[in-house]
N, C-alpha and C positions, 0 to 999 in steps of 0.2 A: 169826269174826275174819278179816279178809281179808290175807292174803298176795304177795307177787309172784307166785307160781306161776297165779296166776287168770290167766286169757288175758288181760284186759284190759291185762295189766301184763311183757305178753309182750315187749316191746320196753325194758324201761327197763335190766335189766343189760345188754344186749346194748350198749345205745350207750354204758354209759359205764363197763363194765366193766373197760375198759384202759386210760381217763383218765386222767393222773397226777393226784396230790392237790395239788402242787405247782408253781406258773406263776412260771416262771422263763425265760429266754431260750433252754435248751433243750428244753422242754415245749411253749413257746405256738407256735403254728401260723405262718408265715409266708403268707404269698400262695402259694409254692410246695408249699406244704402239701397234705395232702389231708384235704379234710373229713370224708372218710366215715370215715376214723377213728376218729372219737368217735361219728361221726350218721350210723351206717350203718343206717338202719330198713329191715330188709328191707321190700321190699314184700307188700302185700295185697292182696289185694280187686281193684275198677276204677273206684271212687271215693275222692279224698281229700279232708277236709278241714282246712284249717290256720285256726289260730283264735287272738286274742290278746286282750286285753281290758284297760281299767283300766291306758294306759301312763302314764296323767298327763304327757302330752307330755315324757317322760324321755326325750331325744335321745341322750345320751351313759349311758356304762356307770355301774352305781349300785353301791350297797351297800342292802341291802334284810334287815331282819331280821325273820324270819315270826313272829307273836305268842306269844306263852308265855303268853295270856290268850285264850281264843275260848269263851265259856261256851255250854254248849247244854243245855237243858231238858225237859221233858212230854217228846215223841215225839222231840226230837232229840239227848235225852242221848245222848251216849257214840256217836253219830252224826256222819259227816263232816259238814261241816269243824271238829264243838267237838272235835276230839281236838288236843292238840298236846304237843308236847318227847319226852320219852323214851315216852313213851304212844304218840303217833305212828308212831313209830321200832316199837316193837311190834307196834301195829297192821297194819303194810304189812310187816311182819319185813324192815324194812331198816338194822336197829341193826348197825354197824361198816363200813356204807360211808360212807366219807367224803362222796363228790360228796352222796349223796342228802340223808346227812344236811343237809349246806349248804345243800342245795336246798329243802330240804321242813319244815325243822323250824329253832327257836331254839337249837337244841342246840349247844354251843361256839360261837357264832360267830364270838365273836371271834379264836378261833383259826382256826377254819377261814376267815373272812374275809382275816387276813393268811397265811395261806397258799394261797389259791387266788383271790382278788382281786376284783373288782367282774364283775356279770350283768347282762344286758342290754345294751342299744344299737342303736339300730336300722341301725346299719353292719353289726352284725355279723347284729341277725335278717335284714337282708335277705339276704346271707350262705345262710344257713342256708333260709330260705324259695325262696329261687331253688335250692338243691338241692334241698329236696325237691320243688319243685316239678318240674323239669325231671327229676330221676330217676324219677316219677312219669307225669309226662307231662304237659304243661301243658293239654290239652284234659278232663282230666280231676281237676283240683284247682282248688277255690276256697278263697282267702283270705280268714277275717271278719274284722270288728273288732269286738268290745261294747261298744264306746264309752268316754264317759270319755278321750280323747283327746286332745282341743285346749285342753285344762286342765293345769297344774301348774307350770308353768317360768314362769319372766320372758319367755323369746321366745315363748311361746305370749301370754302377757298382752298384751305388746308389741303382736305382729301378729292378735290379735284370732282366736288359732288358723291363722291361713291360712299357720304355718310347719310345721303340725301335717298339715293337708291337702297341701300338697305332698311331704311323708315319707310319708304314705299312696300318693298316688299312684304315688311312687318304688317304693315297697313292691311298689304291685299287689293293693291291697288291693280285693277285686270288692263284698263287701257288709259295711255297716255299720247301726250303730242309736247312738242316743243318750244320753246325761242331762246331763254338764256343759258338753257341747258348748251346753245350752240354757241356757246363765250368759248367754252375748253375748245382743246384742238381735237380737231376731227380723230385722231387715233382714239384718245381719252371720252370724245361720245359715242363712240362706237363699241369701246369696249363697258362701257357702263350700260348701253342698251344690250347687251349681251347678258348684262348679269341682271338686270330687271326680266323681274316673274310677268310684268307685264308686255303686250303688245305696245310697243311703242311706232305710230302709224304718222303717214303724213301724205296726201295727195300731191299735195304742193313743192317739193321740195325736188329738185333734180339735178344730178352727176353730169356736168360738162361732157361733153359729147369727148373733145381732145385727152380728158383725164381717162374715160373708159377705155380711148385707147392703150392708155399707159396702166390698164390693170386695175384703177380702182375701184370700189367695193360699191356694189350696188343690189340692192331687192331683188331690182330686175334690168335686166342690159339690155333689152329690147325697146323699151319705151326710156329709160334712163333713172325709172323712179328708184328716190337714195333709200325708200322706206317703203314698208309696205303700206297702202293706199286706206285702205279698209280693211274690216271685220266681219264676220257674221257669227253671231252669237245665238245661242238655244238660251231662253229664259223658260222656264217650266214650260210649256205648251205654245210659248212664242219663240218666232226668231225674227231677231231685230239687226240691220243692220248698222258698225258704227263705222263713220270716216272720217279720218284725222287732218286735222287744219293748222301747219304751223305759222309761226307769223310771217306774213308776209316780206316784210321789209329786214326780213335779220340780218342780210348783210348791204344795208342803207344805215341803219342804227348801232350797228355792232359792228366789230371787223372782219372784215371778209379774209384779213389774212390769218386768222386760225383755223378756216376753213373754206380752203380755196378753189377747191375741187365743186362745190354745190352752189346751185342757182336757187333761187325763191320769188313766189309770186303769189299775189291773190288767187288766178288762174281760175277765173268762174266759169268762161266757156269751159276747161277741163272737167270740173266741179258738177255742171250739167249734164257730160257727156257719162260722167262718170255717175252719177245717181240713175240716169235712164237706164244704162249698164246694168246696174245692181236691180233696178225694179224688173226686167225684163228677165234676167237670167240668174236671179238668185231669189227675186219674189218673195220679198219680206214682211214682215209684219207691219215695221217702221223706220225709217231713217233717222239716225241722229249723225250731228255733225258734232265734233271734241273740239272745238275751237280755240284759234288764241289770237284771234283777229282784232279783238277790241270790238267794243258795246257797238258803237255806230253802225262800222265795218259790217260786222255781223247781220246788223239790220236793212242795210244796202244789200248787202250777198239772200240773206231773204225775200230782198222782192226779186232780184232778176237770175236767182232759179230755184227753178220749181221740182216740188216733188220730196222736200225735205221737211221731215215733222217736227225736232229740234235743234236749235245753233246749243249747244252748254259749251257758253262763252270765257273766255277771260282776257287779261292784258290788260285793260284800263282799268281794274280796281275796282271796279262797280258793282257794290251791294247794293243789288236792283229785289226788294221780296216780291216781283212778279213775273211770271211768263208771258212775254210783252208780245201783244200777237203782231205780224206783217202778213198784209196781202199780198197775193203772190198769183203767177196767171195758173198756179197749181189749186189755189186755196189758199190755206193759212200756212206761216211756219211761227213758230213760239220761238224768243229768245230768252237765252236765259243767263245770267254771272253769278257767280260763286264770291265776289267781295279777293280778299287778299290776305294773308297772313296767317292765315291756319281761321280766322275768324268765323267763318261760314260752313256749312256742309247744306249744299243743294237735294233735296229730297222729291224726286221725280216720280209719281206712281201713275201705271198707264195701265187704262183698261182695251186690253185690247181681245175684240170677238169679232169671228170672221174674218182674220187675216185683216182686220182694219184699226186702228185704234177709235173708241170710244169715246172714251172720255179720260180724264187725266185729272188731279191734284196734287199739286208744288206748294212746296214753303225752300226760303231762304233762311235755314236752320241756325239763328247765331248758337256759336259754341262758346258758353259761361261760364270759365274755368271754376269759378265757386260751387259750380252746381253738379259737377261731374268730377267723383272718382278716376283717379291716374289708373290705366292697365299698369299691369306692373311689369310684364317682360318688355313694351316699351318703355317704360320706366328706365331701366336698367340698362335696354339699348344708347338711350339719349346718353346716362351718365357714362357710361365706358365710350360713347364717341368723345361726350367734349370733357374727359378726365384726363386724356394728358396735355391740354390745353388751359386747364380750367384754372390755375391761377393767373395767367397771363389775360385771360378773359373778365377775369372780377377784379380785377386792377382798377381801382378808381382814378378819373384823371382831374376829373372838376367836379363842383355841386351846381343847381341851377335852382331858380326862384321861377324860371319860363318853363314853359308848358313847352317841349321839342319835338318839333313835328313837321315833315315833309309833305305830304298830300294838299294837292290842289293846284289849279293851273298857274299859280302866280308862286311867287316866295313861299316859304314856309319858313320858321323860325330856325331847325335843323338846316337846311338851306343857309340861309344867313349865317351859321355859324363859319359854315366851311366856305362862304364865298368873304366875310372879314377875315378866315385866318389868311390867305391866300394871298389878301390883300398886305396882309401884317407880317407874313411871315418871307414872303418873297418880294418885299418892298414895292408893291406894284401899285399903282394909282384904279388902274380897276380891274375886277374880276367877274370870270364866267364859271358858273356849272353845270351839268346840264339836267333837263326838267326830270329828272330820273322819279317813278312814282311808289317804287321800293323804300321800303326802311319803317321802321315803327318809331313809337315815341316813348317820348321821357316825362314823368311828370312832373311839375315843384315839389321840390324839397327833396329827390333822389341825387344822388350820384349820378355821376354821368361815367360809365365803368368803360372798359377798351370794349366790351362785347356791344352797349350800343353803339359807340362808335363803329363797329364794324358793320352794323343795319344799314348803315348810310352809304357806304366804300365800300364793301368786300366783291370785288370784281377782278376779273384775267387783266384788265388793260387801266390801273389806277394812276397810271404815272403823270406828274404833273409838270406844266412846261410856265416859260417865262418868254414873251417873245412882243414885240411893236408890232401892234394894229392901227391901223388907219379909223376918222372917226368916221367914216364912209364905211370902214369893211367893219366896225362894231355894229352901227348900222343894217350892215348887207345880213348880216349872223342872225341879230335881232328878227329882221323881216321872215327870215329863211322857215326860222324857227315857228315864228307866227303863221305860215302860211300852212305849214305842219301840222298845228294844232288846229287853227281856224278857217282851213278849206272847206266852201261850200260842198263838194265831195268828197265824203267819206274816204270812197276809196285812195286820195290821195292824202289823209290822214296817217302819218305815220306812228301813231300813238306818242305816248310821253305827253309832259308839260312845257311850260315855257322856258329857257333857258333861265336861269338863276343869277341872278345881277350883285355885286359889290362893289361902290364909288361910285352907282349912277341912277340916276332916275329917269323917267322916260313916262311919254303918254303912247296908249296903246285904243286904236279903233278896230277892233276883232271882224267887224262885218266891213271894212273897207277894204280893195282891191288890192294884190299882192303886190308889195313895192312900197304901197301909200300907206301902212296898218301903223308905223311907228313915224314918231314926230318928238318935238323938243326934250333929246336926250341932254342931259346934263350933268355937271360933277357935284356928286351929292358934299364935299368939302368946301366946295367955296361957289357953288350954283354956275359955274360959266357954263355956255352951251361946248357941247363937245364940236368940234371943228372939223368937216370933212379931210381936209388935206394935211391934217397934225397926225402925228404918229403917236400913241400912247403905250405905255407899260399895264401891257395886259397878261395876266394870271389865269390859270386852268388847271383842265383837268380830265382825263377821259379819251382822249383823242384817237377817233375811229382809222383814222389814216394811219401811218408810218409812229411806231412810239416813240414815246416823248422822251427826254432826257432827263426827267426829274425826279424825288423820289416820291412813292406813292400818297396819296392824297392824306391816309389814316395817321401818317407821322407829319406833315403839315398841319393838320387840325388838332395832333396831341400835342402838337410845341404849344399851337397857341391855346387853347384848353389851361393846359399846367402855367402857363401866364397871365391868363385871364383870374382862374381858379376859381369863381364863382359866377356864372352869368346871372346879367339882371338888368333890367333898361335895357333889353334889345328893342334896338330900332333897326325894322325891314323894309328893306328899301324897294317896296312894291310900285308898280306901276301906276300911275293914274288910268284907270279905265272909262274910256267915251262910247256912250250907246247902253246902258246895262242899266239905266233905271228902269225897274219893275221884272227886270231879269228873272225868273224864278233860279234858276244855277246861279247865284251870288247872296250870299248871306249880307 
């Protein structure tokens, strides 16, 4: 069982041991403040790295509730990240701190939310990253990103991500990788990786052989890579290699027709060939990998190759506060997540002597907007992006009494809304969404404005369709989806959650063979079993194939919103789950 007392976790009471629990006007930090108060990381080592991942272009400060649902199986029962709520809390023996609890787990949150207030924002990580960087030493810390970035918000949708890129740049962010940044069309990523200060890197990702014929744009036209592969960086008296991991499956998940030109793949024999490459003929300090493979992913690609020092992970969401080691026929490789939503900042310090690394100390940095001073020329950048938007954005459309919240591999209450409006709004008997793990929350007693609704939607392909399914092919959807999330192989995990249900209930066995995982689906209105050979009126949303004919998802869910006008007594029409007593990933 791992502890704080483990080095790795040597830094986390220290920063926020004297935090107050409470943000109030004499607690929160002013400008005259001093930061290290809360985020006084002593220093280590003579390498730093700072790492964030999965902000869904959340400019401003969130509310973020970590899942009470994260199931893990075969080799990763009971394994980070399926731990969560008071298991958690055990796990790391951080049961009666408030901050962490807040920070790391589902545990109270709505108390601890009204009592210590919204995380993240990138006024304030910048804040926070120009200390550490500058206490540090700025020749000797780099800044990643894992991507997932120029996606989530209305002003990211608006400006096509390039309000996303310029907060990077403000940032100082040196290397990045991708996945939803690859929603825009390929012209539009191409011309934003052009105006990022950062190396934007990807091993994996490669130009059809047929398109180079016909001239399209590539790093390098010899091997076909659409990006450059890797890095090599000078940190004070080290040099460290980095190389970039985008996701795998982006166009299995996403639509391959805004970017049709580019293949993707795990590609670990490349992965391999390519790290021996780099130890032989560039002879580095250390290898890090910028990942956006998802937790698991990450941890499978650690054992079968060798020679990498760390995965700094992201895509599933996972505020893991540990460097989780994997053996490997190299030795070790550490993995590591950055959480989601601007929430986290990763703090990596490597001592590295002899051209080897040492020794090392990590913390999973939550960022407490109560605790930390705004920069102020981000400040000003955020308000002149979302200023000529910004009364369309605070448009209230309902009030809610539920706590709205997406995360976790089953329903979530946000979920639910948008699979009853769907249901209500386009007369349909049932509804799909899909497990999407983006979006922040709402809490009792707010408004529900157009801008979080836009946390949920704001995507290149929202359009929603009306069309008869068979109760076979709801069925076929359901299993697809589960075999997705609940493959004993990682590698054939393609991130996300479960599909998101409206009008039906259903029992789900997570650890039974693919095909067999779903049984007695039902109509949540009048309990019949749904009937293989019946056709039903089914509702959606998303659709990675050919677009849909409907209009986008955010004006489906404001009709019903402004009809509803106050939610309360939501009932979620989650799955019965078989197999999961004693589960530790299920609260």
């Amino acid at each position: 069982m791992s502890k704080l007392s483990r080095r790795e976790f040597v830094y986390m009471m220290a920063v926020l041991g004297a935090a107050p629990v409470f943000a109030n006007s004499h607690t929160r930090m002013t400008n005259s403040g001093k930061l290290e108060d809360y985020y006084k990381l002593k220093n280590f080592g003579n390498a730093r790295f700072l790492h964030m991942t999965d902000s869904h272009a959340q400019l401003m400060p969130v509310y973020f509730r970590e899942p009470s649902v994260n199931l893990g199986f075969h080799g990763n029962y009971g394994k980070p990240p399926h731990i969560v709520g008071e298991k958690l809390l055990d796990y790391y023996g951080i049961k009666g701190d408030k901050r962490l609890e807040y920070a790391y787990s589902c545990v109270n949150f709505e108390k601890h939310a009204k009592a210590m207030g919204r995380v993240g924002g990138f006024a304030q990580i910048k804040t926070v990253v120009d200390y550490l960087r500058n206490n540090f030493g700025k020749d000797k810390t780099l800044l990643l990103d894992g991507g997932d970035t120029w996606q989530g918000s209305a002003t990211a949708l608006y400006t096509r991500g390039k309000d996303m890129v310029g907060a990077m740049n403000k940032l100082g962010v040196d290397i990045a990788v991708g996945h939803w940044e690859f929603t825009y069309k390929a012209e539009e990523i191409l011309a934003n990786v052009k105006e990022l200060d950062a190396e934007f890197l990807a091993q994996n990702v490669f130009v059809k052989e047929d398109a180079l014929m016909e001239g399209a744009e590539a790093f390098d036209e010899d091997s076909g890579l659409a990006f450059k592969p890797y890095t090599i960086k000078k940190m004070g008296n080290a040099r460290v290699a980095v190389i970039g991991q985008a996701f795998p499956y982006t166009t299995i998940a996403n639509p391959q027709r805004f970017i049709p030109d580019w293949t993707f793949g795990i590609k670990e024999e490349e992965m391999q060939e390519l790290v021996d490459t780099i130890k032989e003929e560039e002879k580095p300090d250390a290898i890090i990998v910028l990942s956006h493979n998802g937790y698991d992913v990450d941890k499978k690609m650690a054992e079968v190759v060798a020679g990498i020092d760390f995965f700094m992970g992201g895509h599933t969401h996972d505020g893991v506060p540990e460097a989780y080691p994997v053996k490997n026929a190299g030795g070790t490789t550490y993995v590591c997540n950055a959480g989601s939503n601007g929430k986290f900042l990763n703090v990596l310090d490597l001592d590295i002597q002899n051209g080897k690394i040492k020794d090392f100390k990590f913390t999973l940095l939550p960022i407490f907007s109560d605790l930390i001073p705004e920069d102020k020329e981000m400040k000003k950048y955020i308000e002149d992006v979302r200023a000529p938007y910004i009364k369309d954005l605070m448009r209230p459309i309902a009030t809610t009494d539920e706590t709205l919240f997406r995360r976790g591999n089953f329903n979530g209450s946000w979920d639910q809304i948008i699979c009853d409006a769907l249901v209500d709004v386009k007369d349909a008997e049932i509804s799909l969404s899909p497990g999407f793990r983006w979006g922040t929350s709402v809490m009792p007693g707010q408004a529900i404005t157009f801008d979080d609704l836009m946390t949920q939607t704001a995507m290149t392909y929202p359009e929603t369709y009306m069309r008869e399914i068979s109760g076979q092919g709801i069925k076929d959807i359901l299993e697809d989806v589960a075999d997705n999330l609940f493959n004993e192989d990682p590698f054939y995990q393609q991130g996300g959650d479960m599909v998101r249900t409206g009008g039906i209930s259903y029992k789900i066995n997570p650890t039974a063979q693919m095909g067999k995982r779903i049984s007695d689906i039902q109509l949540t209105r009048n309990g019949a079993k749904l009937e293989a050979s019946k056709n039903y009126k089914v509702a959606g949303w998303s659709t990675v194939g050919s677009q849909s004919p409907g209009e986008p998802v955010w004006e489906t869910v404001e009709t019903y919103l402004q009809s509803v006008k106050h939610v309360k007594n939501l009932k979620i029409d989650s799955p019965d789950i078989i197999g999961v007593k004693g589960n530790p990933g299920i609260v």
